[in-house]
C-alpha positions as CSV (number, residue, x, y, z in Angstrom):
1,X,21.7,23.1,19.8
2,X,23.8,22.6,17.0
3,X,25.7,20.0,17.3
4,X,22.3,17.5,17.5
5,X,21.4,19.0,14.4
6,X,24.4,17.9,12.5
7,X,24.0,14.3,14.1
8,X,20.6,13.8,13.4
9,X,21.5,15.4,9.4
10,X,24.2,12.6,9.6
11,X,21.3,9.7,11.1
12,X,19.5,10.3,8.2
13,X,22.2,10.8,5.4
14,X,23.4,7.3,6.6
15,X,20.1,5.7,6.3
16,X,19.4,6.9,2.9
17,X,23.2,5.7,2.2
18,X,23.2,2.4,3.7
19,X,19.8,1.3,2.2
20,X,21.3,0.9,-1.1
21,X,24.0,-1.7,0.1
22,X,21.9,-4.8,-0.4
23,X,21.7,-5.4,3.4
24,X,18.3,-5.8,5.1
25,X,16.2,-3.3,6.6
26,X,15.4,-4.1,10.0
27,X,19.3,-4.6,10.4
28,X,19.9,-1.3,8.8
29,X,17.9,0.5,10.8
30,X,18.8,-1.5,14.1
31,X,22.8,-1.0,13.2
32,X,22.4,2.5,12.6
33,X,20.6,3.1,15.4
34,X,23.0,1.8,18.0
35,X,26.0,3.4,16.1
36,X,24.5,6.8,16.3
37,X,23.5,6.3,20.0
38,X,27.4,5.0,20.5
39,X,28.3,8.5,18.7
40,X,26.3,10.3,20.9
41,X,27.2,9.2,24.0
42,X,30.6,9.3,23.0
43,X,30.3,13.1,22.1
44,X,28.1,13.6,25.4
45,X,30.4,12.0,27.8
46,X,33.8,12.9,26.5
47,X,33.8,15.9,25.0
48,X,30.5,17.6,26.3
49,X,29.1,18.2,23.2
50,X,25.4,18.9,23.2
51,X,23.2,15.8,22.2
52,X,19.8,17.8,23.6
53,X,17.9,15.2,25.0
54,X,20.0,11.9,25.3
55,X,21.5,11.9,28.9
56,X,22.7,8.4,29.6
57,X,22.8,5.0,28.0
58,X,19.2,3.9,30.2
59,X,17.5,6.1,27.8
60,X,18.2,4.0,24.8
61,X,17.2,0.6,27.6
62,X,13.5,1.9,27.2
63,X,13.3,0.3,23.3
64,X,12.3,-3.2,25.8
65,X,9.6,-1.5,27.2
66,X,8.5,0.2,22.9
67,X,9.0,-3.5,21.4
68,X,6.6,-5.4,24.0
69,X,4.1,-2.5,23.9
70,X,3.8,-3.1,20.2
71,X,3.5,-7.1,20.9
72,X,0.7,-6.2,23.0
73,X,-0.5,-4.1,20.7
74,X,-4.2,-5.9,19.5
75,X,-4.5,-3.9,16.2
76,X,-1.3,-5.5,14.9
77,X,-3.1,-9.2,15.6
78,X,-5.1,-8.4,12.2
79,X,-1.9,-7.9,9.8
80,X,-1.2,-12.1,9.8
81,X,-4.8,-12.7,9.3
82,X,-5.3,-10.6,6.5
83,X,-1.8,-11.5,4.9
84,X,-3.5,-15.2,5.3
85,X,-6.8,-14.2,3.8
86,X,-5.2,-12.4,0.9
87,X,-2.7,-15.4,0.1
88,X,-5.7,-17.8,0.8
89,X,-7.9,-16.1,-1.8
90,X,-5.3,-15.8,-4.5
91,X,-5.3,-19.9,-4.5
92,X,-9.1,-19.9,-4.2
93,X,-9.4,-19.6,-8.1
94,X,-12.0,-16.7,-7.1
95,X,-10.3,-14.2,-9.7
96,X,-9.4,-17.0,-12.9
97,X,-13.4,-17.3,-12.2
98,X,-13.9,-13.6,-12.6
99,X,-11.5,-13.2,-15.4
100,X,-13.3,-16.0,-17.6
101,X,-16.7,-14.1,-16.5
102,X,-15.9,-10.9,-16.9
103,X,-14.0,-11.3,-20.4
104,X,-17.2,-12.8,-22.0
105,X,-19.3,-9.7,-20.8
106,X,-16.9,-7.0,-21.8
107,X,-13.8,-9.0,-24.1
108,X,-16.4,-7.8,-27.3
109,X,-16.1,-4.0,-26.2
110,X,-13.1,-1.4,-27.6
111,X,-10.9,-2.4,-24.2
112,X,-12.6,-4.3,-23.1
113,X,-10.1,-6.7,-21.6
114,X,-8.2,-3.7,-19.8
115,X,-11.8,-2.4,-18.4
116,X,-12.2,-6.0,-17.3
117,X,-8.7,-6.0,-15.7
118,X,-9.4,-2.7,-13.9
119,X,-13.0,-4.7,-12.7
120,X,-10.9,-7.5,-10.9
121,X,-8.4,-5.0,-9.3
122,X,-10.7,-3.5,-7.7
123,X,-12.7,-6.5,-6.5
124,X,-9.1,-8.2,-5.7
125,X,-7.7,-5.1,-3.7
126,X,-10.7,-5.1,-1.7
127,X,-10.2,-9.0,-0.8
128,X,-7.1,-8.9,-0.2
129,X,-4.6,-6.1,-0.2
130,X,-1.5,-8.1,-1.0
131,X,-0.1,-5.9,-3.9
132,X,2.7,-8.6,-5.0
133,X,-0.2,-11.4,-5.3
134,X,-2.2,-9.1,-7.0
135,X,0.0,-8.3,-9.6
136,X,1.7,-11.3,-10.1
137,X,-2.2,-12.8,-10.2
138,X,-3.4,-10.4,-12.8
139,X,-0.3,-10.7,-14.9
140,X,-0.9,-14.3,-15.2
141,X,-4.7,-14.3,-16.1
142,X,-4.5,-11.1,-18.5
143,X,-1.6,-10.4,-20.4
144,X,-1.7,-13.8,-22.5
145,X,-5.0,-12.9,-23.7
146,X,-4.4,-8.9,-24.1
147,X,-1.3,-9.3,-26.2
148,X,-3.7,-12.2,-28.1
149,X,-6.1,-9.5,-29.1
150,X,-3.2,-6.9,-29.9
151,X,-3.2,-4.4,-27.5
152,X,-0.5,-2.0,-27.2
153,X,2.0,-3.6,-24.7
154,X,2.3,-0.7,-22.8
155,X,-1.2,-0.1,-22.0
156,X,-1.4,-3.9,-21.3
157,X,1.3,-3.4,-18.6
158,X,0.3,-0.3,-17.3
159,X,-3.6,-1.6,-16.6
160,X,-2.0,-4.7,-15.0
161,X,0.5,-2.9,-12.6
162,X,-1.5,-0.4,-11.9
163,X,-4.7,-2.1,-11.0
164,X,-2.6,-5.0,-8.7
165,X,-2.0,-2.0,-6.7
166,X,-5.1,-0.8,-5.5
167,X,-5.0,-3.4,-2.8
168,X,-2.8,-1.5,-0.7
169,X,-5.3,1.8,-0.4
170,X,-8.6,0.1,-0.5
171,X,-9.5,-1.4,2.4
172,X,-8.6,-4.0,4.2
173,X,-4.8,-2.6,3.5
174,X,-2.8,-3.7,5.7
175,X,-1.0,-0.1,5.2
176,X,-3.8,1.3,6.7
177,X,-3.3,-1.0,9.5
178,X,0.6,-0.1,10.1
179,X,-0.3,3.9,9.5
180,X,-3.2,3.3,12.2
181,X,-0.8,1.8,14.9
182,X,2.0,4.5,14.3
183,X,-0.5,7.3,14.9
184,X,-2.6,5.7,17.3
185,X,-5.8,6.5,15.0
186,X,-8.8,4.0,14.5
187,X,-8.2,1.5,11.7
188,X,-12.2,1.2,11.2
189,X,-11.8,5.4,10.3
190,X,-8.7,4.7,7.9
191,X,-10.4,2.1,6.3
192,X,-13.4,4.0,6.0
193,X,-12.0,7.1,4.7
194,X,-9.6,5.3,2.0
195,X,-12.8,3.5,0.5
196,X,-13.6,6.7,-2.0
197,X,-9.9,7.6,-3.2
198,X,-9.5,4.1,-4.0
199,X,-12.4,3.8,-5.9
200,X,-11.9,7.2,-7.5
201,X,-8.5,5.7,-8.5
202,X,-10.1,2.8,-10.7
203,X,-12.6,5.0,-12.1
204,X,-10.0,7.4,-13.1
205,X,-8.3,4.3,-14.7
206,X,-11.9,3.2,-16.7
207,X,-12.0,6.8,-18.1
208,X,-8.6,6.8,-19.3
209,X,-8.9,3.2,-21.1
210,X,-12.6,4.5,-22.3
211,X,-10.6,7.3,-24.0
212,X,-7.9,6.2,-25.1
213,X,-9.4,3.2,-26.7
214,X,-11.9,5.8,-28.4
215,X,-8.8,8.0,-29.5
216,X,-6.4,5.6,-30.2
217,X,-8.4,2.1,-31.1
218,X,-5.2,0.5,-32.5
219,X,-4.0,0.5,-28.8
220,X,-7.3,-1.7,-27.4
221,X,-8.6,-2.9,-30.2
222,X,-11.7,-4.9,-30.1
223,X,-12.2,-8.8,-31.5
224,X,-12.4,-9.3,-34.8
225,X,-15.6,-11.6,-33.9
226,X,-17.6,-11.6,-30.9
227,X,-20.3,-13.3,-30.0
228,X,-24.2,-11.7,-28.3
229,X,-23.7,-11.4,-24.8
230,X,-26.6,-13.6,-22.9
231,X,-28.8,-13.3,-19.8
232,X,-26.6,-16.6,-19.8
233,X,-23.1,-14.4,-19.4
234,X,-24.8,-11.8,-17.4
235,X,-25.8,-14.5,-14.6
236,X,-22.0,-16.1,-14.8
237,X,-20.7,-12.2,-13.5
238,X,-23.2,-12.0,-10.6
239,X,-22.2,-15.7,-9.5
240,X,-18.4,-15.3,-9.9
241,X,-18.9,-11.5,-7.8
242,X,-21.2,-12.8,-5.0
243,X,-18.6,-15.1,-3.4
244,X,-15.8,-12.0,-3.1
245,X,-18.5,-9.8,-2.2
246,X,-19.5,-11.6,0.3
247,X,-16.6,-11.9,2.0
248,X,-15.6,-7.8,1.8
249,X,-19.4,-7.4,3.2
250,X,-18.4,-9.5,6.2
251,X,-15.1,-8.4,6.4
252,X,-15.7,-4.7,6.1
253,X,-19.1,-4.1,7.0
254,X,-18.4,-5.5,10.2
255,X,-16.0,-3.1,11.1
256,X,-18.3,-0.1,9.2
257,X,-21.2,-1.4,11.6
258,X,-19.3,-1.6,14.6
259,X,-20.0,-6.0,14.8
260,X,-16.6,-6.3,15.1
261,X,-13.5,-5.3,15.6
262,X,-10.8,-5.2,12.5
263,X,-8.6,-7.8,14.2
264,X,-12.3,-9.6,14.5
265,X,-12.8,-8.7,11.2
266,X,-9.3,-10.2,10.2
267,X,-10.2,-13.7,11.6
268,X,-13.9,-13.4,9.4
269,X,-11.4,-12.8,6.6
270,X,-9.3,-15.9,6.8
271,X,-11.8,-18.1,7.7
272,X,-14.3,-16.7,4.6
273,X,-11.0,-17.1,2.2
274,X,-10.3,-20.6,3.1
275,X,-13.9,-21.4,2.8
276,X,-13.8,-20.2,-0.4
277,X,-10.8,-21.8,-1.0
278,X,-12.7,-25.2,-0.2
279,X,-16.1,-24.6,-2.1
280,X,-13.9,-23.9,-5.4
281,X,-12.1,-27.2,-4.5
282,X,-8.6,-25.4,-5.1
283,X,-8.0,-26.0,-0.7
284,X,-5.2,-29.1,-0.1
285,X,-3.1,-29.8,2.7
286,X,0.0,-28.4,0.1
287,X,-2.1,-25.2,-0.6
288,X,-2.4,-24.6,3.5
289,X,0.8,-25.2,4.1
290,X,2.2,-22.6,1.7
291,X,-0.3,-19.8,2.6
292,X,0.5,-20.4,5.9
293,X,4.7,-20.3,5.6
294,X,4.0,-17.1,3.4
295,X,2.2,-15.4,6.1
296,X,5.2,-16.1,8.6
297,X,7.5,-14.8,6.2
298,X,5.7,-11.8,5.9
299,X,4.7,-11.3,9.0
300,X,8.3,-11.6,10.2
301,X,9.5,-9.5,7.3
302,X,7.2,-6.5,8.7
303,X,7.6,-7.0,11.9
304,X,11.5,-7.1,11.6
305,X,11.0,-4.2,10.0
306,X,9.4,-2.6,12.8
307,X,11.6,-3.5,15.4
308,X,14.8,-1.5,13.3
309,X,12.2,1.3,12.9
310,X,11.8,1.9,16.9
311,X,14.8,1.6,17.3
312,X,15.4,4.3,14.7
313,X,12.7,6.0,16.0
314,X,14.1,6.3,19.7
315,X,17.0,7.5,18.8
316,X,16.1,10.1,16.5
317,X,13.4,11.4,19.3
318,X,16.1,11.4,22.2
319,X,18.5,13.6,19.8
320,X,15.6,15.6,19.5
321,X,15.2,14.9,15.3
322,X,11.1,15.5,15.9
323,X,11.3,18.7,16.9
324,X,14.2,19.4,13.8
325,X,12.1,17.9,11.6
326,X,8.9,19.9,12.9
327,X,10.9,23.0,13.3
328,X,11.9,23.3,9.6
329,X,8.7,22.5,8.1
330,X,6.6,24.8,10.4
331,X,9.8,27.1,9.5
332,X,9.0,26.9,5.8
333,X,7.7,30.2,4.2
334,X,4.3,28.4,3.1
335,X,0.4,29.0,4.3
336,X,-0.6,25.4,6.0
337,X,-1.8,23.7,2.9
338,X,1.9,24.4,1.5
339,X,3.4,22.6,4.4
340,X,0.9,19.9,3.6
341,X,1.8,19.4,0.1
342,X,5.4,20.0,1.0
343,X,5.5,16.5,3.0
344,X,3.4,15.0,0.0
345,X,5.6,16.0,-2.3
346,X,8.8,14.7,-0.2
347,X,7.0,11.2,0.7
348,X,6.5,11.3,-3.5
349,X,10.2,11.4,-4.0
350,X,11.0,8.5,-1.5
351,X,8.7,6.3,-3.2
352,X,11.4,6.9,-5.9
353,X,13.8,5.1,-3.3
354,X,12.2,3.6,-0.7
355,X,9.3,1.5,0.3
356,X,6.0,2.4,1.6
357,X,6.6,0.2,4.6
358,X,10.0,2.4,5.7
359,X,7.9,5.6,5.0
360,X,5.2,4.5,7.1
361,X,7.6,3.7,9.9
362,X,9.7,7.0,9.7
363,X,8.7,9.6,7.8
364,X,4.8,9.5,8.5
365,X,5.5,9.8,12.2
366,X,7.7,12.5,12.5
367,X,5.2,14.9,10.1
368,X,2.2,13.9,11.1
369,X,2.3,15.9,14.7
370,X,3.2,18.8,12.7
371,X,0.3,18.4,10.4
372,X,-2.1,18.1,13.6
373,X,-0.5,21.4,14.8
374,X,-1.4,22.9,12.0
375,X,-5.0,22.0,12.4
376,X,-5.7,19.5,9.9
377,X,-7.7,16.2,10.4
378,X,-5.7,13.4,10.9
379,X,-7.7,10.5,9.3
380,X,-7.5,12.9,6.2
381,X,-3.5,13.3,6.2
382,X,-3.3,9.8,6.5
383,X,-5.5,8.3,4.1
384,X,-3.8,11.4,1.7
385,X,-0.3,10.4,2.5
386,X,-1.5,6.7,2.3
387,X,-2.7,7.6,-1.9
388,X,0.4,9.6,-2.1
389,X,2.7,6.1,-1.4
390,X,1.2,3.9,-3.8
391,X,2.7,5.5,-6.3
392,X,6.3,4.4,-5.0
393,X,4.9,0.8,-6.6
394,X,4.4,2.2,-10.1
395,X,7.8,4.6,-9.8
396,X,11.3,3.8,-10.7
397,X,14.1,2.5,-9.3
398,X,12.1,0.6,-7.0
399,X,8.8,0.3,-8.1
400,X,8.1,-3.2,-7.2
401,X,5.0,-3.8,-8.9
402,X,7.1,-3.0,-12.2
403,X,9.1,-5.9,-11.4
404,X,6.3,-8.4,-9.7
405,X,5.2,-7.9,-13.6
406,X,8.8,-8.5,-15.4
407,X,9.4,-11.3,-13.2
408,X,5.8,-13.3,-15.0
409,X,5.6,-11.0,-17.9
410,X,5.2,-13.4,-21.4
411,X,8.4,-12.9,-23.9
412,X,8.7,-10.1,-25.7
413,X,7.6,-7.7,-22.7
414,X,10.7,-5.6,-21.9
415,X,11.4,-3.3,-18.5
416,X,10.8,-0.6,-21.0
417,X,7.4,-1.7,-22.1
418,X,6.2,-1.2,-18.4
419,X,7.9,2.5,-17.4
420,X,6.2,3.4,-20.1
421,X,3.0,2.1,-19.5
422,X,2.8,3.0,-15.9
423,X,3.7,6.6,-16.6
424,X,-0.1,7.7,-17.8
425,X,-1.5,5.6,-14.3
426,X,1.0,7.3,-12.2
427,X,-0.2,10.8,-13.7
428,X,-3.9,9.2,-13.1
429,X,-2.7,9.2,-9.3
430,X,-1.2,12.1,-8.9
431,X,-4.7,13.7,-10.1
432,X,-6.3,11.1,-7.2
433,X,-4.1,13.0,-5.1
434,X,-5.2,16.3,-5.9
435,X,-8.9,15.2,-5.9
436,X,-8.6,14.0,-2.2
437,X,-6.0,17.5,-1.5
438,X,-8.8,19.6,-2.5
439,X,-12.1,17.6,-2.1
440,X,-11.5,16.5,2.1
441,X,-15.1,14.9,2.2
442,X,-14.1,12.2,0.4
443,X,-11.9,11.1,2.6
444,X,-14.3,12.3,5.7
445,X,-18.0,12.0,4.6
446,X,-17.9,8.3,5.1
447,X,-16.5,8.0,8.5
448,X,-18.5,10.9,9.9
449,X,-21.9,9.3,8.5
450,X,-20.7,6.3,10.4
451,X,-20.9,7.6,14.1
């Protein structure tokens, strides 16, 4: 079996080489793909070398049959509804309303603003889950007025970028969604069992600012005047929250309950955002038409995507790459939980270099049967390796939140500013990591209380 080992060693070195040429994904994987199943056939048919499983060029005609099942495939109806209800609600002017709210009951406190910040992520990333919106949105609404009141322009980046990208762990992620599909789990489980690590996450965040503003008060300083908070302020926060929390209760609760389904629960969500849209009087014909051309775009984007990645996918499985990849981790001189943390620690690195979308696609497929071999829940591995990939937003070279935030960021906040001030949140999630490594009820309690 040699020989397919060296060709699938050569699939993959030429993915992780050809990604870096500027040329998009879906036609990197496609290309690749049908090179490699050229190769192979090539190899097979004139020189008899052995290529293990592929036996004839029909094998390669069953990607038809893989592309329409995913068409079919109901679960994937929900990602362009909640792309629309995340792009919807970002125009609704449901966050400037929570930012103005939430500054006048907090702003006074010693970070206050980054607390405030953290607040709105979370709220955001459970009304959305469209990270670049998110951040883009937050950087807009708080950085003027954190740099205003002096805070340390690292810590003002780092809250920003780090809270914009809760959205894609707490539910409705539309990570989650993709993750579901490629393992043929549950979405409702996912999104139940990624509602505590992502709220561990942002109160992992509120202790850090707590302390460091405590330690270091020069970093979030408080105003220099601040005025009594009122019953007045108090009510403006409960007003501003309803509306969003409305919408996750009917979005969310009627997939917890069982009311609906989440591609159901996806058309509650885009009607409740444009509804929204409309009460705040922020929904025009323009508005529509630009949510809706971003949610083709997207769509499309993702989808191409996942038409490269089965073809990448098909080919790898009929040169046998599975059962490599399988054989050398279950080969690897570690108890179960090292195998575990092994993948976590490789799909840590690719965040370095790749996106969560081409992890999703590729890497999470091929480890997750090993992990079920080795007798660990799945709904656990996922939502774990699902924690373990939003750090490839906050990580370098390709980090994208870090440049969703350059690209809006006020003068005078340099690339430098941000690696530094993601650097403490990315340690923040490595600990979330750990938490949900050790702790598996977290991600399990709620999903088993559920049924």
């Amino acid at each position: 079996m040699f020989e397919y080992e060296i060709i699938v060693i050569l699939l993959l070195a030429s993915f992780m080489a050809t990604i870096f040429t500027g040329f998009p994904l879906a036609w990197v994987l496609g290309g690749i793909s049908f090179l490699f199943l050229l190769l192979s056939l090539i190899l097979l048919n004139w020189f008899g070398v052995d290529t293990y499983f592929l036996d004839e060029w029909n094998d390669f005609a069953i990607i038809v049959d893989r592309i329409w099942a995913q068409m079919q495939n109901w679960v994937l109806v929900a990602l362009p509804m909640f792309v629309f209800m995340g792009l919807m609600l970002d125009r609704s002017g449901v966050a400037d309303r929570l930012m103005v709210n939430f500054t006048k009951l907090f702003g006074g406190l010693r970070g206050g603003l980054a607390l405030t910040v953290i607040v709105i992520g979370v709220l955001l990333a459970a009304s959305t889950g469209i990270v670049g919106a998110s951040v883009v949105l937050l950087s807009m609404l708080a950085l003027p007025p954190m740099l205003q009141a002096r805070y340390d322009k690292s810590l003002a980046t780092g809250v920003v970028a780090s809270s914009g990208t809760l959205g894609i762990l707490i539910p409705p992620s539309i990570m989650l969604v993709i993750m579901a599909d490629q393992l043929s789990l549950p979405v409702g489980d996912l999104f139940m069992g990624a509602v505590f690590p992502g709220l561990i996450l942002g109160g992992l965040y509120v202790g850090y600012v707590v302390i460091l503003a405590l330690v270091r008060p020069d970093m979030a300083p408080a105003p220099d005047a601040t005025g009594t908070v009122t019953w007045r302020d108090v009510l403006g926060v409960v007003l501003a929250v309803v509306p969003p929390m409305l919408l996750i209760l009917a979005v969310l609760g009627s997939i917890f309950f069982g009311i609906a389904t989440p591609t159901e629960a996806s058309g509650i969500g885009a009607l409740g955002a444009t509804l929204l849209a409309a009460a705040n009087g922020r929904l025009t014909v323009e508005v529509l038409r630009r949510v809706c051309r971003e949610t083709m775009l997207t769509t499309a984007f993702i989808f191409g995507i996942f038409l490269g990645a089965t073809a990448f996918a098909l080919v790898m499985r009929s040169l046998g790459g599975d059962e490599f990849i399988g054989g050398l981790l279950e080969g690897l001189p570690f108890p179960p939980w090292g195998v575990v943390a092994t993948i976590l620690f490789i799909a840590f690195i690719a965040g370095f270099f790749l996106d969560w979308l081409e992890i999703s696609l590729i890497i999470l497929p091929l480890v997750a049967p090993v992990v079920d071999a080795l007798g660990f829940d799945l709904v656990w591995f996922t939502v774990l390796f699902a924690t373990t990939l939003q750090t490839s937003f906050l990580t370098p070279p390709v980090g994208f939140s870090i440049f969703y935030l350059k690209g809006v960021a006020p003068p005078g906040i340099t690339i430098g500013h941000i690696y530094k001030g993601v650097v403490p949140f990315v340690i923040l999630q490595l600990i979330g990591i750990l938490l949900v490594f050790q702790f598996q009820d977290i991600v399990l309690w709620l999903p088993e209380q559920m049924y």
